[in-house]
BALOBA-1460 file (C-alpha; in Angstrom, 3 decimals):
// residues 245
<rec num="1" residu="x" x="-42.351" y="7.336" z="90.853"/>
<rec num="2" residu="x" x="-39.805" y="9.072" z="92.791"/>
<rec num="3" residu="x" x="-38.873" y="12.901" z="90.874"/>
<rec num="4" residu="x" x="-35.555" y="11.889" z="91.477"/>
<rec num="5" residu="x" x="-35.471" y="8.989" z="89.651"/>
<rec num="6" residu="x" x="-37.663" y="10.572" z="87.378"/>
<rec num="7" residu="x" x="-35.146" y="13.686" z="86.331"/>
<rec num="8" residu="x" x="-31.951" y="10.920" z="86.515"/>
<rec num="9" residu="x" x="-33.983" y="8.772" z="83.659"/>
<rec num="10" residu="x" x="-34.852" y="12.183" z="81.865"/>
<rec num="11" residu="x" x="-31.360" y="12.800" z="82.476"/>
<rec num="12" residu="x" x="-29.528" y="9.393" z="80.921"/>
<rec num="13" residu="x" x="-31.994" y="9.461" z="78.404"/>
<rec num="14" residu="x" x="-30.735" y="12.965" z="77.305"/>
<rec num="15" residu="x" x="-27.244" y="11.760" z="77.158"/>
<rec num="16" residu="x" x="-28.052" y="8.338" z="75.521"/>
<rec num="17" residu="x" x="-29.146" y="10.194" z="72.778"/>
<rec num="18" residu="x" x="-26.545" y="12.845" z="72.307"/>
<rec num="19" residu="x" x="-23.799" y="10.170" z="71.839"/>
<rec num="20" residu="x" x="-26.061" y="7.914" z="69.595"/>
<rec num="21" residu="x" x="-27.131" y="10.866" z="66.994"/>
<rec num="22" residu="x" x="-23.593" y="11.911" z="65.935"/>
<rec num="23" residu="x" x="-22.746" y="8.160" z="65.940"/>
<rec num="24" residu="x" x="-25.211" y="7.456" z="63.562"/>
<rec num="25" residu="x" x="-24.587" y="10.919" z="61.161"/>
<rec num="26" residu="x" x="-20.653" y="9.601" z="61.314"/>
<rec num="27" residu="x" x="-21.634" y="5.939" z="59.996"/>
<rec num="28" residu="x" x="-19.811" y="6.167" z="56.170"/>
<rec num="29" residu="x" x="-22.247" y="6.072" z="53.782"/>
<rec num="30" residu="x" x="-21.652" y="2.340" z="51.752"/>
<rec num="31" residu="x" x="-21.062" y="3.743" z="48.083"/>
<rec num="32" residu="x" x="-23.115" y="2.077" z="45.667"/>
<rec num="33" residu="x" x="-21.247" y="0.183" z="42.594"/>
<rec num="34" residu="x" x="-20.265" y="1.860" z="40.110"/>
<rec num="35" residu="x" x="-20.944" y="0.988" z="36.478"/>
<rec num="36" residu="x" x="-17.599" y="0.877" z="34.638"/>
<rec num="37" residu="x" x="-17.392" y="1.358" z="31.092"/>
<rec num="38" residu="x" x="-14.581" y="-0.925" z="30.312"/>
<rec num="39" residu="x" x="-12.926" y="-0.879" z="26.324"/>
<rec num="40" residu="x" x="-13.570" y="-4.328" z="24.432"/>
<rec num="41" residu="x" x="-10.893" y="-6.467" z="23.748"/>
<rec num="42" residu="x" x="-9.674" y="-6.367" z="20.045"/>
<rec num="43" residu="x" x="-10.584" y="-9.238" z="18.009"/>
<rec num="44" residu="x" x="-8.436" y="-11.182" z="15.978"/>
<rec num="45" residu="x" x="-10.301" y="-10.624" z="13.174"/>
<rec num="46" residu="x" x="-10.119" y="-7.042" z="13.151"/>
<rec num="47" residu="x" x="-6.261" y="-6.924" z="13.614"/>
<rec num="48" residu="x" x="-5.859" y="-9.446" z="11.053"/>
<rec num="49" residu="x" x="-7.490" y="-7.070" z="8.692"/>
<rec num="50" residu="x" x="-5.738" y="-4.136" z="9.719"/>
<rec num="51" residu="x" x="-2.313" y="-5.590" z="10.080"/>
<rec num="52" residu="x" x="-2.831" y="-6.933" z="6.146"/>
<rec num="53" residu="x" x="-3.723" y="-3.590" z="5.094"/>
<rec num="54" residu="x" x="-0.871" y="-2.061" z="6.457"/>
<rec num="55" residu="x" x="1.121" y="-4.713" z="5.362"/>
<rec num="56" residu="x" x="-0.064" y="-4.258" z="1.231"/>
<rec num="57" residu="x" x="0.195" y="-0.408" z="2.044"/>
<rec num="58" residu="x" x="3.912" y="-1.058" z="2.609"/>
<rec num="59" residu="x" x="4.314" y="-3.249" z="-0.761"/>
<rec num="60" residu="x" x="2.739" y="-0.908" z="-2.485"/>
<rec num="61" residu="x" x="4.609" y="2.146" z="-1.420"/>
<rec num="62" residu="x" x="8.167" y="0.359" z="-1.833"/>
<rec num="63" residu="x" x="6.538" y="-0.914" z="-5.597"/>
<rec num="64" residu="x" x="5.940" y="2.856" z="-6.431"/>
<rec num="65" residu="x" x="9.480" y="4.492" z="-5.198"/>
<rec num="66" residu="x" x="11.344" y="1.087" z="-7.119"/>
<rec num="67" residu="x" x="9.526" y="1.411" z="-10.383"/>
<rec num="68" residu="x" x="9.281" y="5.297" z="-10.798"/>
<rec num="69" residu="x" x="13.376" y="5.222" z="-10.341"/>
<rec num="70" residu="x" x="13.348" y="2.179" z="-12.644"/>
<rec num="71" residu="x" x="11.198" y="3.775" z="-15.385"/>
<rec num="72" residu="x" x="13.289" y="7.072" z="-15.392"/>
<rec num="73" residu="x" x="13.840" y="7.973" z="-18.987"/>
<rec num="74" residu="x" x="17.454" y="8.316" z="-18.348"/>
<rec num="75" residu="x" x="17.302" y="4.742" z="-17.420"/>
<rec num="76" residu="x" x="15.379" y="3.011" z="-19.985"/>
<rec num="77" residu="x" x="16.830" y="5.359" z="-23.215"/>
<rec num="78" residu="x" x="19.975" y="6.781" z="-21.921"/>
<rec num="79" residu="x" x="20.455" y="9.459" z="-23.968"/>
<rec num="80" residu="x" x="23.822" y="9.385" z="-24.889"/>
<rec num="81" residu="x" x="23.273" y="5.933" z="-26.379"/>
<rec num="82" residu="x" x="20.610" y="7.424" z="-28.763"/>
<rec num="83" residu="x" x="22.796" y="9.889" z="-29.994"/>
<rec num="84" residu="x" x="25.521" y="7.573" z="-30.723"/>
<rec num="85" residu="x" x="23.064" y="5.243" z="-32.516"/>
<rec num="86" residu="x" x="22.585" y="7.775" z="-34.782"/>
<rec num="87" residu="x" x="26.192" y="8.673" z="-35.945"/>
<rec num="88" residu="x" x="26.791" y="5.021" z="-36.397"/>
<rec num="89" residu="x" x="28.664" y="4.597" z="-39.535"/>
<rec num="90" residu="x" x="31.833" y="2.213" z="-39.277"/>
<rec num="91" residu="x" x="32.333" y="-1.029" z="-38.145"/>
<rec num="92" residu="x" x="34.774" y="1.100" z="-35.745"/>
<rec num="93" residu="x" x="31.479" y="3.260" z="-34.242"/>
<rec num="94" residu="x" x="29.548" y="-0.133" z="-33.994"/>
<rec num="95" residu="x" x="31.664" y="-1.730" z="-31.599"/>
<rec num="96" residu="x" x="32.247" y="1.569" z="-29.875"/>
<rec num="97" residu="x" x="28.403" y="1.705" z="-29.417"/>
<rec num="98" residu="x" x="28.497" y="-1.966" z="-28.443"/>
<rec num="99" residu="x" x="31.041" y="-1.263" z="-25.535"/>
<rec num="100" residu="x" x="28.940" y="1.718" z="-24.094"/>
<rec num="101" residu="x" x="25.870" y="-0.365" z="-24.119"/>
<rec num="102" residu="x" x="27.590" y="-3.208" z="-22.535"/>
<rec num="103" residu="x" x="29.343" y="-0.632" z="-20.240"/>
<rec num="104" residu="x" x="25.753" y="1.306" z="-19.250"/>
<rec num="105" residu="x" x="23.278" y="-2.004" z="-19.486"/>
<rec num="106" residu="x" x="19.886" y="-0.313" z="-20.032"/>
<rec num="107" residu="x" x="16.889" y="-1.910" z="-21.716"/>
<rec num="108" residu="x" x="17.660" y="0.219" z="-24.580"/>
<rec num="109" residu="x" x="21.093" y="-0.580" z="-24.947"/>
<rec num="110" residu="x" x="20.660" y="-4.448" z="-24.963"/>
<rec num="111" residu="x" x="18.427" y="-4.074" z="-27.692"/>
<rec num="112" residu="x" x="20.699" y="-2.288" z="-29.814"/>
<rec num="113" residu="x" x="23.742" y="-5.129" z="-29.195"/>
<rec num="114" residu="x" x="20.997" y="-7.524" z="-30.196"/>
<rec num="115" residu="x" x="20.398" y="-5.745" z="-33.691"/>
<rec num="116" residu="x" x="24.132" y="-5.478" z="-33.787"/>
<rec num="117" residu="x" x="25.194" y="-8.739" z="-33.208"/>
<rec num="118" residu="x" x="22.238" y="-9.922" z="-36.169"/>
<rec num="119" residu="x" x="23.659" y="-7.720" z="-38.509"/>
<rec num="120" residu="x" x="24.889" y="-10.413" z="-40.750"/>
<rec num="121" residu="x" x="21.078" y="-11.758" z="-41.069"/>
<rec num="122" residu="x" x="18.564" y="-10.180" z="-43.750"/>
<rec num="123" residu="x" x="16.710" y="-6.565" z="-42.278"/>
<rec num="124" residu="x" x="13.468" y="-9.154" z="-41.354"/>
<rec num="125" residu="x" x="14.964" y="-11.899" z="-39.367"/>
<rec num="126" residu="x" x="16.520" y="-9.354" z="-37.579"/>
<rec num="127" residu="x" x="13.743" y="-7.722" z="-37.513"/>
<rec num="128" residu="x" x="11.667" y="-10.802" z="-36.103"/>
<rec num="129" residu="x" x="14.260" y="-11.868" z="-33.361"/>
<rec num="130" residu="x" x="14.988" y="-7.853" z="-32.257"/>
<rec num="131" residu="x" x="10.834" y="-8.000" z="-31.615"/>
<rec num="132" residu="x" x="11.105" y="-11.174" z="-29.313"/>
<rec num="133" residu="x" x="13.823" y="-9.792" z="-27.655"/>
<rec num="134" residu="x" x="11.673" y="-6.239" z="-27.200"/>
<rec num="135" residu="x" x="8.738" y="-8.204" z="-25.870"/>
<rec num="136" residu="x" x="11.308" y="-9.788" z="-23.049"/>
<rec num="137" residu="x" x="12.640" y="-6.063" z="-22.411"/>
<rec num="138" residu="x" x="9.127" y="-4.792" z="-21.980"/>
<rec num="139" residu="x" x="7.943" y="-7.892" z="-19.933"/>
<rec num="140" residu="x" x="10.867" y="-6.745" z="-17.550"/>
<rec num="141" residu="x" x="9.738" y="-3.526" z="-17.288"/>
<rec num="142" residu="x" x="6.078" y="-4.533" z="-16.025"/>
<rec num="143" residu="x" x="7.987" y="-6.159" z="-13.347"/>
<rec num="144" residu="x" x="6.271" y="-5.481" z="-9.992"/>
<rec num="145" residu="x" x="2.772" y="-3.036" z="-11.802"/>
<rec num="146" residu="x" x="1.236" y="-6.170" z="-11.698"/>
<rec num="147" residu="x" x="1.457" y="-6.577" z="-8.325"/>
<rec num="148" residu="x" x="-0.417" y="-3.446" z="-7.780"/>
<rec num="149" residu="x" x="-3.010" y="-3.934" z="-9.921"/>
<rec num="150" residu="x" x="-3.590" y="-6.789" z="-7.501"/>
<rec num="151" residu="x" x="-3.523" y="-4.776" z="-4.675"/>
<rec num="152" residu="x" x="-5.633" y="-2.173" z="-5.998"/>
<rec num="153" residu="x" x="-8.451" y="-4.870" z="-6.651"/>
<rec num="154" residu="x" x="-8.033" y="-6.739" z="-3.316"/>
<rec num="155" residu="x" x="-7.867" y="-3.777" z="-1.133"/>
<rec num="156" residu="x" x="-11.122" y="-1.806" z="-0.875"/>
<rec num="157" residu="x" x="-12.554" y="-5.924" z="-0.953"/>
<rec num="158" residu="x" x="-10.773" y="-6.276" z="2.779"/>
<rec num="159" residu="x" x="-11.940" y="-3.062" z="3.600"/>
<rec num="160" residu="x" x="-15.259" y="-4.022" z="2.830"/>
<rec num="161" residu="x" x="-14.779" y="-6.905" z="4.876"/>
<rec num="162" residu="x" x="-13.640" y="-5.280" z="8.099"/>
<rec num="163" residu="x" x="-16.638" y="-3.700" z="7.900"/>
<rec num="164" residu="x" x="-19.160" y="-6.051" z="7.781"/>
<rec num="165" residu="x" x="-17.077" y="-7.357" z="10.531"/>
<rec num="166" residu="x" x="-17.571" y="-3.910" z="12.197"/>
<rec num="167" residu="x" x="-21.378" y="-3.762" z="11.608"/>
<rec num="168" residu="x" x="-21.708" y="-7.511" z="13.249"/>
<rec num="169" residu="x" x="-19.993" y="-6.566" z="15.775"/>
<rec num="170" residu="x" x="-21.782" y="-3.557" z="16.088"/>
<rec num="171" residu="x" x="-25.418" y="-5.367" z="15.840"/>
<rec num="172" residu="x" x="-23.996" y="-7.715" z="18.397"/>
<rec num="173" residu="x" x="-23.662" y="-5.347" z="20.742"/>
<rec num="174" residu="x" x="-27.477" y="-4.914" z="20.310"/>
<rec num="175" residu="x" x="-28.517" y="-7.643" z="22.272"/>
<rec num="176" residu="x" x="-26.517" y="-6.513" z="25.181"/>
<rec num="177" residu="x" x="-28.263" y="-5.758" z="28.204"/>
<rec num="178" residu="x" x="-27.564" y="-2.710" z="29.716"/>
<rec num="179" residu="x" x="-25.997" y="0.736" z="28.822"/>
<rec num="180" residu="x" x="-22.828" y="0.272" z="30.031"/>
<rec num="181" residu="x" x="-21.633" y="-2.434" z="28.038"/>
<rec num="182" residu="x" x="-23.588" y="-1.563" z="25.008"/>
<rec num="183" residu="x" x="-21.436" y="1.641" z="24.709"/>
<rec num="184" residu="x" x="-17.911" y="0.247" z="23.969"/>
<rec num="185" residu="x" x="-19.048" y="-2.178" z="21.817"/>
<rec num="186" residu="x" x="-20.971" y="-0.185" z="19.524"/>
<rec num="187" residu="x" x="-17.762" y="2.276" z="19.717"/>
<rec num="188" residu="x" x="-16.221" y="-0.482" z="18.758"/>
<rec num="189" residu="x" x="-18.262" y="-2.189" z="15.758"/>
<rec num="190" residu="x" x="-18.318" y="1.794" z="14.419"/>
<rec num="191" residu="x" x="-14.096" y="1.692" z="15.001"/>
<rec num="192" residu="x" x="-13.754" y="-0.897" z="13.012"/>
<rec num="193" residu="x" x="-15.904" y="-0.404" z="9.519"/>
<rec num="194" residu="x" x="-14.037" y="3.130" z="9.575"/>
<rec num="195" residu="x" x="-10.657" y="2.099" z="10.335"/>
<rec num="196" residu="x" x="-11.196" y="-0.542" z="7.474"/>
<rec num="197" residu="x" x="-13.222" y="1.037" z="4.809"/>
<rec num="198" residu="x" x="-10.309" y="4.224" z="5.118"/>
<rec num="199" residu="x" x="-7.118" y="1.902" z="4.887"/>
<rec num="200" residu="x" x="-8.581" y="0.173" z="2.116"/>
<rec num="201" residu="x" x="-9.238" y="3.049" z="0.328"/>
<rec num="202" residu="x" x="-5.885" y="4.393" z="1.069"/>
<rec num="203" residu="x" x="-4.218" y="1.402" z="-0.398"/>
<rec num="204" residu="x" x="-6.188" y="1.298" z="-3.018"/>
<rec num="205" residu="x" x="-6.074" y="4.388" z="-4.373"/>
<rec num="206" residu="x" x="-2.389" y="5.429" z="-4.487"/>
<rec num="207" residu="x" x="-1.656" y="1.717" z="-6.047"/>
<rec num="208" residu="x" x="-4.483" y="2.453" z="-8.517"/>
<rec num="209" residu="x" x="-2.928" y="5.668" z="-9.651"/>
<rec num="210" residu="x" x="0.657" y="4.320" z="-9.966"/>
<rec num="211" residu="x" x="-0.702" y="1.215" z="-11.676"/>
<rec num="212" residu="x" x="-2.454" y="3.222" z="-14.373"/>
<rec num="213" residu="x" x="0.987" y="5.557" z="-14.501"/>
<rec num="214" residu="x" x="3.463" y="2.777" z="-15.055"/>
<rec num="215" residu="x" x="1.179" y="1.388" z="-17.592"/>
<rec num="216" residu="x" x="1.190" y="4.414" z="-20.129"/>
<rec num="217" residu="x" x="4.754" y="4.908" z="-19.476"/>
<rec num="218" residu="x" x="6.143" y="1.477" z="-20.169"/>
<rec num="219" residu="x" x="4.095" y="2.040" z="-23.540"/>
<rec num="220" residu="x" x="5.455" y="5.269" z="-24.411"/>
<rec num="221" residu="x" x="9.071" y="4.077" z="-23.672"/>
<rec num="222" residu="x" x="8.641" y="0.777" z="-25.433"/>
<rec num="223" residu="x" x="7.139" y="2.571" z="-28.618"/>
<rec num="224" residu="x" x="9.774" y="4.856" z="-28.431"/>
<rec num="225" residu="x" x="12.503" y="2.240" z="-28.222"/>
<rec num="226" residu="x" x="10.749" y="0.359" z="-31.050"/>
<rec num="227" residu="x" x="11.212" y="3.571" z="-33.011"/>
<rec num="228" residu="x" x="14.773" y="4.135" z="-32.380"/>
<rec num="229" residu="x" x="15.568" y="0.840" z="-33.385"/>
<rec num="230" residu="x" x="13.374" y="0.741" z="-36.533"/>
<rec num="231" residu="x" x="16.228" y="3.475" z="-37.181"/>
<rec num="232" residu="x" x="18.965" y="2.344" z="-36.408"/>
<rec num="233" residu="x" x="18.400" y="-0.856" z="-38.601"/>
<rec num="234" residu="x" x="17.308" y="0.628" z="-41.306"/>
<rec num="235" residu="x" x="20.272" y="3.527" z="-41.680"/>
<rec num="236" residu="x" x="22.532" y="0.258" z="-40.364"/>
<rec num="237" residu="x" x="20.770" y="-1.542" z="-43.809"/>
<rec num="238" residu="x" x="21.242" y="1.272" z="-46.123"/>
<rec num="239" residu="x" x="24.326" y="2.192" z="-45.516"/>
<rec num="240" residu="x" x="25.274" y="-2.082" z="-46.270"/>
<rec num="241" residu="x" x="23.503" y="-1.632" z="-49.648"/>
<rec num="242" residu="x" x="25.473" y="1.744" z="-50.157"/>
<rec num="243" residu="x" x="28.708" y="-0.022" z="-49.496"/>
<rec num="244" residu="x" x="27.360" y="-3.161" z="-51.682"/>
<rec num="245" residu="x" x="26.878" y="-1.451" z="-54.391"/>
């Protein structure tokens, strides 16, 4: 072979080369796929639950604020009314007493217009019907507890539900393959028998405490009332047989 041809292939070799290495180190390098760890969906069933929860939460808190301002002593026994009761003596002091309890309606004061108005009767019918009417006073007072004694019973049972729901969902995600997705959904099967067992013991317990509350007090204020009328009939009886005789 001729050295000249020899050195100008040497030569185009050399240069074929230096182009073609920095071509090939410039290539971008084709990124492999990343695994994404994308969040679950939310099921129906687990915002049903929740959304209930927060719904009975709700009930329950506007049950508590409405029947500790309707159980107020004040509001049941108004105190002025007892002390008027008591310095009853006239016919002229029973109708005044009749047109405050009529003016201030209180559970209370209807009983005492009921014993008035029976006055006329013997001491035990009047008795008898101011007892029927006290039952009716009292079953307005319980207005609304029983509500959260419902509450306090169904609660921690639908947060015991959400989280079975949570562990299925959570043993579903078992049989997953691959890391990627198995990690959201046992976030969220773990989620949701938290979320649920906590609100349901939220609700439950605040109801449970108010219902056991509202309970004793209605039965200190009704055998209070039932002692203030005892009372009042019988001074309202004695001072007929005074006047009798």
């Amino acid at each position: 072979m001729n050295p000249f041809r020899a050195r100008l292939a040497s030569l185009l070799c050399f240069i074929c080369l230096t182009y073609a290495i920095p071509a090939v180190a410039s290539e971008p390098a084709v990124p492999e796929p990343a695994t994404e760890q994308t969040e679950p969906p939310k099921s129906k069933m687990e915002t049903g639950i929740i959304g209930i929860l927060i719904f009975l939460s709700v009930i329950s808190l506007g049950l508590i604020v409405e029947r500790g301002m309707a159980l107020r002593h004040e509001t049941v026994i108004p105190s002025s009314l007892a002390k008027t009761a008591n310095h009853c003596r006239t016919p002229e002091e029973l109708l005044a007493l009749r047109a405050a309890c009529n003016e201030r309606p209180s559970p209370h004061g209807r009983l005492l217009v009921a014993s008035i108005e029976h006055l006329d009767l013997p001491r035990e019918e009047n008795a008898e019907l101011l007892q029927t009417r006290a039952r009716g006073e009292v079953a307005k007072l319980e207005r609304g507890v029983v509500v959260l004694e419902i509450i306090t019973g169904i609660g921690p049972l639908l947060g015991l539900v959400g989280t079975l729901f949570g562990l299925i969902t959570l043993f579903h995600g078992m049989g997953i393959e691959g890391t990627a997705q198995q990690t959201p959904v046992f976030a969220q099967g773990i989620s949701i028998a938290l979320n649920a067992t906590l609100l349901g013991l939220v609700v439950a317990i605040p109801s449970l405490v108010a219902w056991s509350y509202f309970n004793r007090r209605i039965e200190t204020l009704a055998i209070e009332m039932e002692s203030l009328c005892d009372e009042f009939l019988r001074s309202q009886y004695q001072r007929t047989q005074h006047t009798g005789g």
